[in-house]
KOLTIMI-225795 format. One record per residue (C-alpha): residue in three letters; x, y, z. Coordinates in steps of 0.001 Angstrom, whole numbers, padded with zeros to 6 digits, always signed. Example, Ala and Ser with C-alpha at 12.3 -4.5 7.8 and 13.67 -1.06 7.14 Angstrom:
<rs>
ala+012300-004500+007800 ser+013670-001060+007140 
</rs>
This chain:
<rs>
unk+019881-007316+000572 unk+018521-003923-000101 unk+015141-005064+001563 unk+017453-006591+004492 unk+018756-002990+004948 unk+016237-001263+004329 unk+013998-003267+006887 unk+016972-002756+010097 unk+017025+000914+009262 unk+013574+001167+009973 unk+014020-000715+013285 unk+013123-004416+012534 unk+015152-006190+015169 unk+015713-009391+013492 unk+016229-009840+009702 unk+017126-012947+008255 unk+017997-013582+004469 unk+017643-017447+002988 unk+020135-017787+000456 unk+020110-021007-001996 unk+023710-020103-002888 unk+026613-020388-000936 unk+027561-016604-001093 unk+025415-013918-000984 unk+024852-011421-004059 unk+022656-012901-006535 unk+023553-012535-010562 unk+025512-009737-009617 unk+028272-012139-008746 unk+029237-012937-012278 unk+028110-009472-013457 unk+031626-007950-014059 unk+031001-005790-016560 unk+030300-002030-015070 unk+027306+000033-015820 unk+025599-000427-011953 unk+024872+001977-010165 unk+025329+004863-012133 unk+021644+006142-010680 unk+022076+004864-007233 unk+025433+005505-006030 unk+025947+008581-008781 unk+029380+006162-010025 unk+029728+002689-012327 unk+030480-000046-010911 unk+030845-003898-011678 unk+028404-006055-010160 unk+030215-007375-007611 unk+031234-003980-006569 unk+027670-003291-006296 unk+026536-006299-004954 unk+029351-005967-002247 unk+027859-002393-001196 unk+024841-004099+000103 unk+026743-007370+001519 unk+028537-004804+003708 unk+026084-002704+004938 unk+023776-005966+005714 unk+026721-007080+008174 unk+027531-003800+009825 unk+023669-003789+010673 unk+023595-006914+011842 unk+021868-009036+009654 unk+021611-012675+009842 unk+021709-014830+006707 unk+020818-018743+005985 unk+023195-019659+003336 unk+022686-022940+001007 unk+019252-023052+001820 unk+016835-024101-000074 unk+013315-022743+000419 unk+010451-025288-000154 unk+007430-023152+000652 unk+006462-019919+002175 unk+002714-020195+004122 unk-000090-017460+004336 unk+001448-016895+008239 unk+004528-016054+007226 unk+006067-019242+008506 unk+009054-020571+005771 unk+010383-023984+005631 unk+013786-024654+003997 unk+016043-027401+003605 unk+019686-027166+004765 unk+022738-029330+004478 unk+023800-028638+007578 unk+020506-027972+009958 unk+018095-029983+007662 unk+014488-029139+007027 unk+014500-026266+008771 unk+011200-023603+010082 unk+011838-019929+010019 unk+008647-018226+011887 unk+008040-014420+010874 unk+005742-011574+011116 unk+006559-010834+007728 unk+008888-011676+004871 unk+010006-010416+001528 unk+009797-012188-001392 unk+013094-011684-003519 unk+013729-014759-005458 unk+014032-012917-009126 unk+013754-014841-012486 unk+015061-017693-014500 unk+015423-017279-018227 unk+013402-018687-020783 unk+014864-022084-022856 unk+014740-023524-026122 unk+011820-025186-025035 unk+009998-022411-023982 unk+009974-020844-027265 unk+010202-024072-029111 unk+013102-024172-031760 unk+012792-027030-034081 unk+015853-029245-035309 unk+018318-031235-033395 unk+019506-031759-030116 unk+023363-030798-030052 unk+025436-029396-027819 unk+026032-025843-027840 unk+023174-024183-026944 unk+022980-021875-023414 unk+021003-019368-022184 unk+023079-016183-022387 unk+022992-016054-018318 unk+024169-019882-017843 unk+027160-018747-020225 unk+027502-015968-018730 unk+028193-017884-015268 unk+030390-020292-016560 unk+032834-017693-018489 unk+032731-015634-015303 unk+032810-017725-012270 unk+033785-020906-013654 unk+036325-019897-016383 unk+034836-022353-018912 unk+034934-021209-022502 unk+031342-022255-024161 unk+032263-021376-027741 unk+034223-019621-030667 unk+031941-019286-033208 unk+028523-017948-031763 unk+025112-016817-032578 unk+022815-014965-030084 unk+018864-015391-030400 unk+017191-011989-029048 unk+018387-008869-028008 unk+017898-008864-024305 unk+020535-007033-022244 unk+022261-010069-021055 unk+022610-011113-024796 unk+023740-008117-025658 unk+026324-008203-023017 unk+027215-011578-023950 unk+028255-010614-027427 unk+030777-008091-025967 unk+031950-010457-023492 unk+032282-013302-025679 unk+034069-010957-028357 unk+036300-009672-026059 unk+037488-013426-025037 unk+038272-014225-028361 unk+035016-015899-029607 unk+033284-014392-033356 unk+030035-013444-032676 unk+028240-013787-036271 unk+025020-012251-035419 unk+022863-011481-033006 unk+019173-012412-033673 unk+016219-010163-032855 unk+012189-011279-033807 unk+010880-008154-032974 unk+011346-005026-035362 unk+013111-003063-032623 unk+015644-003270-029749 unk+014404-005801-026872 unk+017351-003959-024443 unk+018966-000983-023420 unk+020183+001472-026306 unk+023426+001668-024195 unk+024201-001822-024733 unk+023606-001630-028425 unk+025952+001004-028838 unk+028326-000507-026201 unk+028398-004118-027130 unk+027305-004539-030357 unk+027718-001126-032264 unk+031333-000616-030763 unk+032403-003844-031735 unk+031003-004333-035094 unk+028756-007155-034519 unk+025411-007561-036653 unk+021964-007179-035503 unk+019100-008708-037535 unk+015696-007216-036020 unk+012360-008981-038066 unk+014099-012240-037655 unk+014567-015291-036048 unk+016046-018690-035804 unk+014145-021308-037602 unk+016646-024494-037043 unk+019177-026086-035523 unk+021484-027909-037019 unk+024340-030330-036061 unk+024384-034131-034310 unk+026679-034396-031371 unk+027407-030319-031305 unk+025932-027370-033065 unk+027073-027123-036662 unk+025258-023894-037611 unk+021158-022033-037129 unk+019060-021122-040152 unk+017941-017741-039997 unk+014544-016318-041585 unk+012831-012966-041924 unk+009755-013101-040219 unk+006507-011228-041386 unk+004103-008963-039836 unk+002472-011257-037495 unk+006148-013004-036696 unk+006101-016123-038886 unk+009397-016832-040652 unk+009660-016159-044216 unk+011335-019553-045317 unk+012446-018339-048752 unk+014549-016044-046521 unk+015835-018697-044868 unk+020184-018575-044437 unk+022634-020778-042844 unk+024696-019467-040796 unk+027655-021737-039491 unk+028406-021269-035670 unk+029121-023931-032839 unk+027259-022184-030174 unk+023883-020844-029966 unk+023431-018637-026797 unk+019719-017712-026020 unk+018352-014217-024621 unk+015130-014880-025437 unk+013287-012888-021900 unk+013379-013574-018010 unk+010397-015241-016122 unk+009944-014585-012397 unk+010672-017149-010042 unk+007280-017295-008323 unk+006370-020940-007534 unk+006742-019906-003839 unk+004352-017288-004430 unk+001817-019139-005837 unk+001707-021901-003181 unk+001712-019046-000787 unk-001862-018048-002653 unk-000480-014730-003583 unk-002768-013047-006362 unk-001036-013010-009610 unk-000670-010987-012814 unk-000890-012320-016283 unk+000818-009721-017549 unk+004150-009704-015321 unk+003938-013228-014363 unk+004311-011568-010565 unk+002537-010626-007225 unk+000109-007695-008108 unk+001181-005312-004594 unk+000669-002091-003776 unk+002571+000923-003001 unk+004333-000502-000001 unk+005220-003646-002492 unk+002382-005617+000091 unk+001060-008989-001832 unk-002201-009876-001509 unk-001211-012037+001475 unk-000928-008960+004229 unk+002472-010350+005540 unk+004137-011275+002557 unk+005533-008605+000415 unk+007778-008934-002892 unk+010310-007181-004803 unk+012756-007020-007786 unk+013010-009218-010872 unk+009541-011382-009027 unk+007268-008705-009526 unk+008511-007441-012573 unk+011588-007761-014867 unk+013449-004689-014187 unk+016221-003079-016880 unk+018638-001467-014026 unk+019575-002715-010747 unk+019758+000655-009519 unk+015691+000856-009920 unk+015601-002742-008345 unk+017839-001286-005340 unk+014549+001401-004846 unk+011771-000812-004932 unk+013632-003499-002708 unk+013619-000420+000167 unk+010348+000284-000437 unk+009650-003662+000307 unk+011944-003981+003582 unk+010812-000614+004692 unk+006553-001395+004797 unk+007369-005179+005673 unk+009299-003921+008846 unk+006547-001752+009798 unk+003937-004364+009540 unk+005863-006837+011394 unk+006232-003943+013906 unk+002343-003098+013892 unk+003390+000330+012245 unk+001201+000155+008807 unk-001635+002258+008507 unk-004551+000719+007625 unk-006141+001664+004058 unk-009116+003837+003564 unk-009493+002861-000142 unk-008103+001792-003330 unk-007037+002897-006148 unk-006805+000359-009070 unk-003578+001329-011765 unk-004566+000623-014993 unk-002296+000526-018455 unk-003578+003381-021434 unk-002432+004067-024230 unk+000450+002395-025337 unk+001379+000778-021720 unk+001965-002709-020899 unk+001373-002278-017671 unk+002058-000461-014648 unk+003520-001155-011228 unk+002229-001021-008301 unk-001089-002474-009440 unk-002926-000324-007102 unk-002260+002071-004398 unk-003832+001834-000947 unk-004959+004826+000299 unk-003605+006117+003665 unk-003462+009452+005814 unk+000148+009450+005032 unk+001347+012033+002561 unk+003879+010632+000484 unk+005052+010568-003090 unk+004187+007375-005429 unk+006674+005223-007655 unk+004483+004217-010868 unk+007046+002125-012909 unk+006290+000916-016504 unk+006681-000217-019537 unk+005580+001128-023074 unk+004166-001516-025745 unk+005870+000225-029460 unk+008566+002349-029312 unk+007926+006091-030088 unk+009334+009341-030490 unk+008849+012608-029029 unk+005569+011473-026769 unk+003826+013041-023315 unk+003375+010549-020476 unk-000209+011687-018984 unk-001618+010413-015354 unk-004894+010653-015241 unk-006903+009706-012209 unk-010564+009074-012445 unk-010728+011238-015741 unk-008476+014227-013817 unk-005235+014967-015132 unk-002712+014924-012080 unk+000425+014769-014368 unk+002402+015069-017503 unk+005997+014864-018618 unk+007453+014628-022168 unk+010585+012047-023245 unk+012416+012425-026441 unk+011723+008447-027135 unk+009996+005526-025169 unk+011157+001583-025939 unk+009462-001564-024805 unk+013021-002719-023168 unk+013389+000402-021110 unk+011594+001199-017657 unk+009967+004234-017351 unk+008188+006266-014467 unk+006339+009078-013146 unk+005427+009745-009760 unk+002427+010900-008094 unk+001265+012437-004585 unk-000796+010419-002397 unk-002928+013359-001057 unk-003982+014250-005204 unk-005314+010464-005449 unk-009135+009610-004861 unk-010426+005910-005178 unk-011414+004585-008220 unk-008914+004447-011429 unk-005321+005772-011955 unk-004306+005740-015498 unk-000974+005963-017622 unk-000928+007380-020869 unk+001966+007512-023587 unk+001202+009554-027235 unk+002864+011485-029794 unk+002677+015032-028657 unk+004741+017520-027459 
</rs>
């Protein structure tokens, strides 16, 4: 919706959003715990709330949407062909389009938990929906696997209806979310967090009787003389977000292995020229707020290129993790007589303390800023000016230092 927006404003004449759902908003729907939009609109807000922001302005611009569609591919030309209950299979022809389709969350066969098959176990975000939007209780005695937001979240919200949370479970030796959820769902409310360990079993027949829970080592392999039951009937499962890009990759869009999304440039353009991507499908984003930013960056540059308005590039310049960086996004900037500022958005591998973030382009320092701490489960950024950038490599740096 942002991207909708974002594209009329710039003067698109026709925007169109396909929407498998039969409302629009997204997750935010059955989001209704605040904390968006404190960035973006400067006040908290529920999801909804948020979500209804950009629902509103779509109309009052005059957006058209395609609800309960179901997209089945998106072509090289722009053309998209969905399925609809009440118009069929149906062909959408455009100049360009804006791929928005976020992520799905990882399952118990993803990350392959032995023991039985019970009942009980849900990703924190299927829970989440039916607690939310379809007032269906999913437990009373729970256990959370990782420490993802949405977990996190989960504990709170299943606390609050009256559910025990015994523990939520964490592989990694440090916080996999926001430290504001920590301290706002778990901390506040008393509930456990084991980091360096995970669940090694599940156990129960026709519904889950209780998880064993091991330390794990150095290189993440349980210790099994660690090994504790804990008894709980539901096992809910925050165990990372994948985005949703089998439309992408049919569309040929180059991939990274490190996101699992489009690589795209400044202007969020694919590698297709008329397809362009943002949100959760490029990268798994902690705040919606930051989504919101990149989404206008997307509807804005796919407007102009539908509109013949995007300057062509005069070179490249490839972004390229350092030191302690996962990886950056955009994967490269096109260079362009345009002088504007840069969004570099990413994400830290260990968590430090007291570190400068360096940009360094072709060997040149450009940049520096210092943050009191860095964590693998919070975003981070720096920008950059176009007109300081020559082709070749743009680099990110994180290291102690003051």
């Amino acid at each position: 919706m942002a991207a909708a927006v974002s594209a009329k404003k710039q003067g698109a004449k026709q925007v169109l959003v396909i929407e498998r759902d039969s409302s629009l908003g997204g997750i935010l729907q059955q989001c209704i715990h605040p904390g968006f939009g404190l960035s973006y609109y400067d006040e908290e807000l529920t999801g909804p709330e948020y979500a209804g922001r950009f629902i509103r302005q779509a109309q009052e611009l005059g957006v058209k949407t395609l609800l309960n569609s179901m997209v089945l591919e998106v072509l090289p030309d722009g053309t998209v062909i969905c399925t609809n209950a009440e118009y069929g299979i149906t062909t959408v022809r455009a100049k360009s389009v804006v791929l928005a389709m976020g992520c799905r969350e990882r399952t118990r066969g993803n990350i392959q938990i032995p023991g039985t098959r019970p009942a009980g176990i849900y990703t924190a975000g299927a829970a989440q929906r039916l607690i939310n939007r379809q007032n269906e209780m999913v437990g009373r005695r729970v256990v959370i696997l990782g420490s993802g937001d949405i977990g996190m979240i989960m504990a709170r919200r299943m606390t609050l209806e009256g559910a025990q949370v015994v523990a939520v479970v964490e592989i990694m030796d440090f916080l996999a979310g926001l430290t504001r959820n920590r301290v706002q769902c778990l901390d506040d409310f008393g509930i456990p967090l084991l980091l360096s360990h995970t669940v090694t079993r599940v156990m129960g027949n026709r519904r889950v009787e209780g998880v064993c829970v091991a330390r794990v080592d150095e290189n993440k392999k349980p210790i099994l003389e660690t090994e504790e039951f804990y008894p709980c009937d539901t096992l809910l499962l925050s165990v990372g977000l994948i985005p949703e890009n089998e439309l992408s990759r049919t569309a040929h869009v180059e991939m990274s292995a490190i996101t699992g999304g489009p690589v795209v440039n400044q202007c969020m353009q694919t590698s297709v020229p008329c397809l362009f991507a943002c949100g959760n499908v490029v990268h798994v984003n902690d705040l919606v707020d930051n989504v919101s930013w990149e989404s206008e960056v997307a509807g804005r540059e796919a407007a102009r290129y539908a509109m013949g308005q995007l300057p062509q590039s005069a070179g490249t310049v490839t972004c390229e993790p350092g030191n302690n960086v996962r990886y950056i996004c955009p994967q490269h900037i096109a260079l362009t007589e345009e002088k504007a500022e840069v969004d570099l958005y990413f994400r830290v591998k260990l968590p430090e303390e007291k570190v400068r973030i360096r940009l360094l382009c072709n060997g040149k320092e450009l940049g520096k800023k210092s943050a009191i701490k860095v964590n693998p489960g919070e975003m981070e950024h720096i920008k950059v000016s176009m007109s300081d950038l020559t082709a070749g490599k743009l680099e990110v740096h994180v290291a102690k230092g003051v």
